[in-house]
C-alpha positions as CSV (number, residue, x, y, z in Angstrom):
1,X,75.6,69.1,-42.1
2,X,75.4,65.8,-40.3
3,X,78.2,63.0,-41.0
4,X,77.3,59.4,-41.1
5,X,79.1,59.3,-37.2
6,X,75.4,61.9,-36.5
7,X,73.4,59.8,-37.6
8,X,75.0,57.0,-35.6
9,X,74.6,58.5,-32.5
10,X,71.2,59.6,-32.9
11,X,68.4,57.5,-30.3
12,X,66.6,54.9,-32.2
13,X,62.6,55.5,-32.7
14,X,60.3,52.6,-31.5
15,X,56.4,52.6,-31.6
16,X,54.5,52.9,-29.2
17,X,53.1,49.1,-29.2
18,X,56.4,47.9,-29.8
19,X,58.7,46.8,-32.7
20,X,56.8,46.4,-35.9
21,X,58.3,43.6,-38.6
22,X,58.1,44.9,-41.9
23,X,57.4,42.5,-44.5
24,X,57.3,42.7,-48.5
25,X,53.8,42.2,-49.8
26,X,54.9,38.8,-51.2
27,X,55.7,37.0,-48.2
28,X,52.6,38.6,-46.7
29,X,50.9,36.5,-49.8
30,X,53.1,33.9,-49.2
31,X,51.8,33.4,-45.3
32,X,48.1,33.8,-46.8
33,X,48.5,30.8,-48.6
34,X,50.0,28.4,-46.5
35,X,46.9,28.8,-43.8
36,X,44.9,28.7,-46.8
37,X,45.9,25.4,-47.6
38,X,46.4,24.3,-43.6
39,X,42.4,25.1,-43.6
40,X,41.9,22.8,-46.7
41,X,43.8,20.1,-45.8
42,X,41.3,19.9,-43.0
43,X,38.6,20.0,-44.6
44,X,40.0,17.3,-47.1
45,X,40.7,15.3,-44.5
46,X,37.1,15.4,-42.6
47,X,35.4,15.0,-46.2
48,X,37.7,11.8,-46.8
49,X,37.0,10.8,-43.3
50,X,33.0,11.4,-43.9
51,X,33.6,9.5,-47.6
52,X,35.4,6.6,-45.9
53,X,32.6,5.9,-42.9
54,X,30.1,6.0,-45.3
55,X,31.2,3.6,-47.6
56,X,32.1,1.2,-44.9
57,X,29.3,1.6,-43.3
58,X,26.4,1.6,-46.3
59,X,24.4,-1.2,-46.6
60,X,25.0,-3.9,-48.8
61,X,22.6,-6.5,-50.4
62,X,22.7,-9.7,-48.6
63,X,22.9,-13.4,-50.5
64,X,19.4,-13.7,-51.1
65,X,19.0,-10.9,-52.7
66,X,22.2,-11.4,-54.7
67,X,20.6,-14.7,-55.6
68,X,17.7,-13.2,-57.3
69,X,19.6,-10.9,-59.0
70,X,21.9,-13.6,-60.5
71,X,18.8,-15.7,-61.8
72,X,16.9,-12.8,-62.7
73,X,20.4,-11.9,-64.9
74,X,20.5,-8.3,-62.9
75,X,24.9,-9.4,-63.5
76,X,26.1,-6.0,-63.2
77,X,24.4,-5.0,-60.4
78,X,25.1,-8.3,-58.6
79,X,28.6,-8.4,-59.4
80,X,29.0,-4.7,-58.4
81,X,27.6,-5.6,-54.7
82,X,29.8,-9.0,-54.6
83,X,33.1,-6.9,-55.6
84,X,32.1,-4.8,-52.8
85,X,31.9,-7.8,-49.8
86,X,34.9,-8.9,-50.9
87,X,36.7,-5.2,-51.1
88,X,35.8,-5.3,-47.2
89,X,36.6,-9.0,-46.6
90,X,38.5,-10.3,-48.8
91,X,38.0,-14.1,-47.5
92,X,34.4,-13.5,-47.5
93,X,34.4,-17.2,-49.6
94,X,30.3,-17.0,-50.0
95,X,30.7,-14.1,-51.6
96,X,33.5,-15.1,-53.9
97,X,31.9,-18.4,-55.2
98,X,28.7,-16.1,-56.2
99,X,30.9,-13.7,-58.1
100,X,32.5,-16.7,-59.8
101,X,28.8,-18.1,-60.8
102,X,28.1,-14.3,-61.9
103,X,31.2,-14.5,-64.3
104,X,30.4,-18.5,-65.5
105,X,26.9,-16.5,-66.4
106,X,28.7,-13.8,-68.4
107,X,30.7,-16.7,-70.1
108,X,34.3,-15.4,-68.5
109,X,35.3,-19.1,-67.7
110,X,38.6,-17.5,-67.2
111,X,38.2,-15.4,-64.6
112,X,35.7,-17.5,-63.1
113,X,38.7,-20.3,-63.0
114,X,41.2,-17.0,-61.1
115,X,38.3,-16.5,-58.5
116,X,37.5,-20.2,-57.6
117,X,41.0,-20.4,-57.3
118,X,41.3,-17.8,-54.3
119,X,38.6,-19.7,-52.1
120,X,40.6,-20.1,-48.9
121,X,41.7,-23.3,-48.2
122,X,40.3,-24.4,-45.4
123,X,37.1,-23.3,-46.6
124,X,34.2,-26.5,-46.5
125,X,33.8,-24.7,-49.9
126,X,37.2,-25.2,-51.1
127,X,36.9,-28.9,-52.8
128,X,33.7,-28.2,-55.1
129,X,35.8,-24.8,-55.9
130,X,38.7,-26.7,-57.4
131,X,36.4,-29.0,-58.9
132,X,34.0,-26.4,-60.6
133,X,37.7,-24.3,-61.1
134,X,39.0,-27.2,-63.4
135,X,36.2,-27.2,-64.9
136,X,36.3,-23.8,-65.5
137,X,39.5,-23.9,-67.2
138,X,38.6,-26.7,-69.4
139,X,36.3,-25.0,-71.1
140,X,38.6,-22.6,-72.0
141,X,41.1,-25.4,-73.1
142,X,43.5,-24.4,-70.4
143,X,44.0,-28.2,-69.9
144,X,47.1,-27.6,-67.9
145,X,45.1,-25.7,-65.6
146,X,42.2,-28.0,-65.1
147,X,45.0,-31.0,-64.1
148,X,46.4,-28.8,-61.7
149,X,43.2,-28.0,-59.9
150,X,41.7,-31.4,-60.1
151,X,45.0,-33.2,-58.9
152,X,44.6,-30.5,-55.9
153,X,41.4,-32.0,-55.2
154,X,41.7,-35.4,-54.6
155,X,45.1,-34.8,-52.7
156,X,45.2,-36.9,-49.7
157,X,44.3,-34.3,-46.7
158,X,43.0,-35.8,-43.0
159,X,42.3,-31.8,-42.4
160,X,40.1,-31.5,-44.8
161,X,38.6,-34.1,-45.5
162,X,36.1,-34.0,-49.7
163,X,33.0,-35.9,-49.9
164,X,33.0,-38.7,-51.6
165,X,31.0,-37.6,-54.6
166,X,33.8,-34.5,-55.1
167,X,36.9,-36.9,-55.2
168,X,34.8,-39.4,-57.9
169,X,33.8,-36.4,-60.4
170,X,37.6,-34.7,-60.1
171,X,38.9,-38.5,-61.1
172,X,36.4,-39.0,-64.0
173,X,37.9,-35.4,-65.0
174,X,41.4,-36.1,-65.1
175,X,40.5,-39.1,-67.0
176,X,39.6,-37.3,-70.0
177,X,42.3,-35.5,-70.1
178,X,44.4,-38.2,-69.7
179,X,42.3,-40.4,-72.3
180,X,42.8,-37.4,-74.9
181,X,46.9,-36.9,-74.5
182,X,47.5,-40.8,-74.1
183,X,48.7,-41.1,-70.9
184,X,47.7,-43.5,-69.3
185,X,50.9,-44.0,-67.4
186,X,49.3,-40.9,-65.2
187,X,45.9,-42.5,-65.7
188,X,46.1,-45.8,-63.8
189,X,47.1,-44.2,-60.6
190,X,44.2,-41.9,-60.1
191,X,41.9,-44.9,-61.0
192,X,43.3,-46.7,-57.9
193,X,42.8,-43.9,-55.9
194,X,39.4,-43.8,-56.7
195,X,38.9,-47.6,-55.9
196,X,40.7,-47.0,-52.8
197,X,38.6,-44.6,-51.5
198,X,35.0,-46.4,-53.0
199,X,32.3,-48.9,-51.8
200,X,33.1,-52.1,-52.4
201,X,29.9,-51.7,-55.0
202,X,31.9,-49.8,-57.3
203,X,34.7,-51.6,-57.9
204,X,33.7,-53.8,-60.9
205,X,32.9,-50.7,-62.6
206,X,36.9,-48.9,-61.8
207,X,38.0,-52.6,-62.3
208,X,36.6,-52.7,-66.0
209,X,37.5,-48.8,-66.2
210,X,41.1,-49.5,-65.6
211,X,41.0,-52.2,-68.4
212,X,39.1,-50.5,-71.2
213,X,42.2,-48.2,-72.1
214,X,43.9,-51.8,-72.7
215,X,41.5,-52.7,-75.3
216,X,40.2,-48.9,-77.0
217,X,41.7,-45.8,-77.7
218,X,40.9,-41.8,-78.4
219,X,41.1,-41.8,-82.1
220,X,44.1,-39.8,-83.4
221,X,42.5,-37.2,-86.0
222,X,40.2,-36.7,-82.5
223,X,43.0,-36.5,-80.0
224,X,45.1,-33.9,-82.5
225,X,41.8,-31.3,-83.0
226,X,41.2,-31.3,-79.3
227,X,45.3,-30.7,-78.4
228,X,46.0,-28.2,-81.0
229,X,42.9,-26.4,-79.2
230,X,44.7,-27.0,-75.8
231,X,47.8,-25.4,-77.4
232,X,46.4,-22.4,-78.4
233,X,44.9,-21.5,-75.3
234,X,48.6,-22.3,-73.6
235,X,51.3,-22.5,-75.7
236,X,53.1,-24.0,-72.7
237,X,51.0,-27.1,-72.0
238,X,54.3,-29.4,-73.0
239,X,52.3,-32.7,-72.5
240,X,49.9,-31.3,-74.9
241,X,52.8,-30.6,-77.3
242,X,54.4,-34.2,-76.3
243,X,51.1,-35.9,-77.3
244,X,50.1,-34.1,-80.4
245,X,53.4,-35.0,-81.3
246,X,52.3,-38.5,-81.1
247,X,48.8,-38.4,-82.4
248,X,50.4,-36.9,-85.8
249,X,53.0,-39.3,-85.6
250,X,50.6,-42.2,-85.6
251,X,48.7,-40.4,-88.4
252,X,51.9,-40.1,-91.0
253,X,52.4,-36.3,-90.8
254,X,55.9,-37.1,-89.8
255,X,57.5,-33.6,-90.9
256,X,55.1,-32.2,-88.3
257,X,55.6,-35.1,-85.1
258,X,59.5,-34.0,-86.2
259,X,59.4,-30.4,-85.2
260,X,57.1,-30.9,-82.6
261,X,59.1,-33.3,-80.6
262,X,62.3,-31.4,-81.2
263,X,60.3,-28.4,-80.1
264,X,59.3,-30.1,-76.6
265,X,63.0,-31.3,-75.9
266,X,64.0,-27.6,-76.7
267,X,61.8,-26.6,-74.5
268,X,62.1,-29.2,-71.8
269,X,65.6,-30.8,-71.9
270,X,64.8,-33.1,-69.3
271,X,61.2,-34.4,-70.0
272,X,62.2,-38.2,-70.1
273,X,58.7,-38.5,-71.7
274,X,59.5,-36.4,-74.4
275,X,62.7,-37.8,-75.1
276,X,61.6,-41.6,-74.9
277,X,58.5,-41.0,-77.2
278,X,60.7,-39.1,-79.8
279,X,63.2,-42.3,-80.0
280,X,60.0,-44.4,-80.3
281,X,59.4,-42.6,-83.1
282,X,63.1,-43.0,-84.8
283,X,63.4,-46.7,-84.1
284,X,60.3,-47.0,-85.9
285,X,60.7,-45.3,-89.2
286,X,64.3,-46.5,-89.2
287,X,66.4,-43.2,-89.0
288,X,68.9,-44.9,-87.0
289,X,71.5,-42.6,-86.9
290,X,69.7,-39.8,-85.4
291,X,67.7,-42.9,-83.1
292,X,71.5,-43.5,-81.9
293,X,72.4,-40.0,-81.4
294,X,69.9,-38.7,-79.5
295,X,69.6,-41.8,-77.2
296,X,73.5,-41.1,-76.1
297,X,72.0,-37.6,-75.0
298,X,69.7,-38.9,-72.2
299,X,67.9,-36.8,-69.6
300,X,68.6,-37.1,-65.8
301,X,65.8,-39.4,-64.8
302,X,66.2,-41.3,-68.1
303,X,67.4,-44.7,-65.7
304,X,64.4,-44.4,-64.2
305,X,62.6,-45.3,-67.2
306,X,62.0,-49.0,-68.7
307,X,62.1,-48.0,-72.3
308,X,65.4,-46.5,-72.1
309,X,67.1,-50.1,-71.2
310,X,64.9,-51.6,-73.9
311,X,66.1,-48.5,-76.6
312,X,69.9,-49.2,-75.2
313,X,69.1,-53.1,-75.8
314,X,68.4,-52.3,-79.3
315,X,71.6,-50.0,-79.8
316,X,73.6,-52.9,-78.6
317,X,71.7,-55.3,-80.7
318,X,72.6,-53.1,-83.8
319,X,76.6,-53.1,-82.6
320,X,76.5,-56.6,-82.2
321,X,76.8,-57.1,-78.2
322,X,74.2,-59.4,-77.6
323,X,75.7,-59.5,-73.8
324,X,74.8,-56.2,-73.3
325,X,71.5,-56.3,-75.3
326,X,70.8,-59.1,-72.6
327,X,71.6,-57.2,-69.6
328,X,69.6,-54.0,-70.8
329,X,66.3,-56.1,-72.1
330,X,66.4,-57.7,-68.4
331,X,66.7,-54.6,-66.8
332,X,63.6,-52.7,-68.7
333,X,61.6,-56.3,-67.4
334,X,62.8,-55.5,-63.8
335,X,61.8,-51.8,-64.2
336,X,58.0,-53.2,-66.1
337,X,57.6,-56.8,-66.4
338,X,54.6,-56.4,-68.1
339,X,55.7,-55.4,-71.3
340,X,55.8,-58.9,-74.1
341,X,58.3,-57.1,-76.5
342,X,61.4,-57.0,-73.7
343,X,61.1,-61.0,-73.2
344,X,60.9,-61.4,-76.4
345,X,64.0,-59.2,-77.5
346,X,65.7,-61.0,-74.4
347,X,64.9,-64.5,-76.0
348,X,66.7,-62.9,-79.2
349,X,70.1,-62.3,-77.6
350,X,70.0,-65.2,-75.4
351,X,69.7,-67.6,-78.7
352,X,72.7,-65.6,-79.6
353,X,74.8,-66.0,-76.6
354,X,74.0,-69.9,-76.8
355,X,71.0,-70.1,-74.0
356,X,68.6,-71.8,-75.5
357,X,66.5,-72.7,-72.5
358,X,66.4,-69.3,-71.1
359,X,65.4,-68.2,-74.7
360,X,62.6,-70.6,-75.0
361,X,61.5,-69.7,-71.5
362,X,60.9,-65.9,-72.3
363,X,59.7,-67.0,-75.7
364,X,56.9,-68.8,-73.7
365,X,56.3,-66.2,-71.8
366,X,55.7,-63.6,-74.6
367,X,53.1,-66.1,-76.3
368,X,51.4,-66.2,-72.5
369,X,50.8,-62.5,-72.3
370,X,50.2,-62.3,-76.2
371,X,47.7,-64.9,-75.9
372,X,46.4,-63.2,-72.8
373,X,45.8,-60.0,-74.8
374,X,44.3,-61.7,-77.7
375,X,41.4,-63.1,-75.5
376,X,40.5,-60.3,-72.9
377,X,38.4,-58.5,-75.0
378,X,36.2,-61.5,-75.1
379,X,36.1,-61.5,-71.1
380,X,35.2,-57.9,-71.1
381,X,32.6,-58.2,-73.1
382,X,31.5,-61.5,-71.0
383,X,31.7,-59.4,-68.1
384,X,29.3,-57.2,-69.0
385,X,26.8,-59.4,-70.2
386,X,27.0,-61.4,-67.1
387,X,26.1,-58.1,-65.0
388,X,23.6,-57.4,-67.1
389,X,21.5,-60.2,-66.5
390,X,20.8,-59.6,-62.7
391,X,20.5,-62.2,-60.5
392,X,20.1,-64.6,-62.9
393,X,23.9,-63.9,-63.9
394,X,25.6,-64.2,-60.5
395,X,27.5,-67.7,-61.6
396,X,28.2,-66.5,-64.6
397,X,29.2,-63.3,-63.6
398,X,31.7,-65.6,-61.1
399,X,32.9,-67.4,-63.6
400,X,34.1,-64.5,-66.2
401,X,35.4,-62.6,-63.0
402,X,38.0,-65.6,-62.3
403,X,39.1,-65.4,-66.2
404,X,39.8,-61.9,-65.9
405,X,41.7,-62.4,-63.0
406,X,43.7,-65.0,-64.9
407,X,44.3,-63.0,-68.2
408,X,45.5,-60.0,-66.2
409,X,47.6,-62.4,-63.8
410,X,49.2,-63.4,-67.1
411,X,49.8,-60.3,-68.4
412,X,51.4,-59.0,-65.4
413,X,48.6,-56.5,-64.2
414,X,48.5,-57.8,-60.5
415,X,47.1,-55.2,-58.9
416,X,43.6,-55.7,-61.3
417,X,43.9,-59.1,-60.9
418,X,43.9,-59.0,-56.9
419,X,40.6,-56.7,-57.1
420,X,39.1,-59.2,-59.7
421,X,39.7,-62.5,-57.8
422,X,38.0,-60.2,-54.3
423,X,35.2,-59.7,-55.9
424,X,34.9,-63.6,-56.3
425,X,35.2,-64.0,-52.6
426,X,33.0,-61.2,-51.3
427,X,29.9,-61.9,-50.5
């Protein structure tokens, strides 16, 4: 009987080709699978590879047959083909102003807007793309938007350079805007930069634009249907909010001007706009308390702003300290001395602190401009009946020119009055 020691000592058998591994039948699966899925991967990777060249490599329909497909309203099969130029170039610009005409044709202003918007910049297509984006936008009553893109397109840029025709349509755009939500402290600077940047021939017509806000107005009910649309389509748009505000103000829904303003300063704590039209609004339906509170809480920039050294004038006119009434009416006049109400306030506490020449002096000055007002609309009209007549109307047309150049001269519009009297001297 052999002991374990036997066994021990007993030669070790080999096979004749060697040593053999023995292995359990599930690793022998367990090799099996991993070449199994070596050889896939391989053939994944050629298919994807195959896949790949062929679809950057297939044809795709060029712009004139794009064209037709857009005016013969073959959309999907148009925008399919865009999507794909643009998947392999995505500053292929052609083929991103077609895909916005396909979505404009579909009636998606809004992504229309979105893909106007990624034309590159220094695109030659770039200006009309900002233009037609605004546009865009507009008719979706993003009006926010629209501004945005249209103040982008007649920025001031010697590297690229917009036609002429570009920078005059993106102006009469922003107009409208402006015209609906009042605001014709924005207005007035983009109708200079359209006269400075016009023919000579077309300044009498920016020269009576720029006065024709002076003498006629958006109606309110109008203004508040077309900025509660605004509102809906961006609840954000807080000069929309600012100047329905306003609009329902001027129509007597003062519960509803109330939380709107106090809704805009929430919002935007330091929107001096905001802020001075809400204490407009006080002063004038005599809540004087909350007028005088809210005027100690001014916003940063609030210095900046001529109505808030007229609104402090007033405060100290209600305390008694006609001094500083004084100084604060003279300093709104040095901020805007265009406005008749600060001389006229001034004339008021300089009668008190025993100046009567000063006061009479500003009192003249307020019946100038208020006479001034009174007889512009005549000259406008003048104006244009003058042009109307041709040749035949060149002395005429002379003659009313000069009076406008006076009135506005008087009413402290010196800019308008310089281009009035120029057009007297041109030839």
């Amino acid at each position: 009987m052999s002991t374990i020691a036997d066994v021990a000592d007993l030669p070790q058998l080999t096979h004749p080709l060697g040593a053999v591994e023995i292995t359990s039948p599930q690793r022998r699966k367990g090799l099996l699978g991993w070449k199994l899925s070596g050889v896939l991967l391989i053939v994944g990777l050629v298919a994807f590879n195959v896949w790949w060249y062929w679809r950057e490599s297939r044809p795709i329909a060029n712009d004139v047959t794009i064209a037709r497909w857009i005016r013969d309203e073959r959309l999907t099969e148009a925008e399919d083909a865009l999507r794909e130029r643009l998947r392999r170039s995505r500053w292929d610009n052609q083929a991103r102003v077609m895909l916005a005409r396909v979505l404009a044709a579909r009636n998606d202003s809004l992504a229309c807007a979105r893909e106007l918007h990624e034309v590159a910049f220094w695109s030659p297509e770039k200006a009309e793309a900002r233009l037609r984006e605004g546009q865009a936008y507009i008719k979706v009553d993003r009006a926010r938007d629209a501004e945005q893109a249209w103040l982008a397109t007649i920025e001031n840029d010697p590297l690229h350079p917009i036609p002429l025709n570009i920078h005059h349509d993106a102006c009469q755009e922003l107009l409208k805007i402006y015209a609906i939500e009042d605001r014709w402290e924005d207005a007035y600077p983009i109708i200079w930069k359209s006269y400075d940047r016009s023919p000579v021939v077309d300044h009498p017509v920016l020269l009576s634009m720029r006065l024709r806000p002076e003498l006629e107005r958006v109606s309110h009910k109008e203004s508040a249907a077309i900025l509660k649309r605004y509102l809906a389509a961006d609840p954000e748009d807080r000069q929309a909010l600012r100047a329905l505000a306003r609009a329902e103000a001027a129509m007597g829904q003062h519960a509803e001007a109330t939380l709107h303003f106090q809704a805009c300063l929430k919002k935007w704590p330091k929107d001096v706009r905001a802020w001075r039209d809400y204490l407009a609004i006080l002063l004038e339906r005599g809540e004087l308390d909350t007028f005088l509170a809210l005027l100690k809480q001014p916003p940063e920039d609030a210095d900046s702003e001529p109505e808030t050294w007229m609104y402090r004038g007033v405060a100290s006119e209600k305390s008694g300290d006609w001094q500083a009434a004084a100084q604060n009416f003279r300093k709104a006049i040095e901020l805007n001395p265009a406005v008749p109400k600060y001389y006229y306030r001034l004339s008021v506490a300089e009668l008190r602190l025993g100046l009567p020449e000063a006061a009479a002096a500003h009192r003249q000055r307020t019946k100038e401009m208020n006479d001034a007002r009174a007889h512009l609309p005549g000259a406008y009209s003048a104006f244009f009946v003058a042009k109307a007549k041709g040749k035949a109307g060149l002395e005429e047309l002379d003659v009313v020119r000069k009076r406008l150049a006076s009135l506005c001269e008087t009413l402290g519009w010196m800019r308008v009055a310089q281009g009035w009297n120029r057009l007297v001297l041109s030839p």
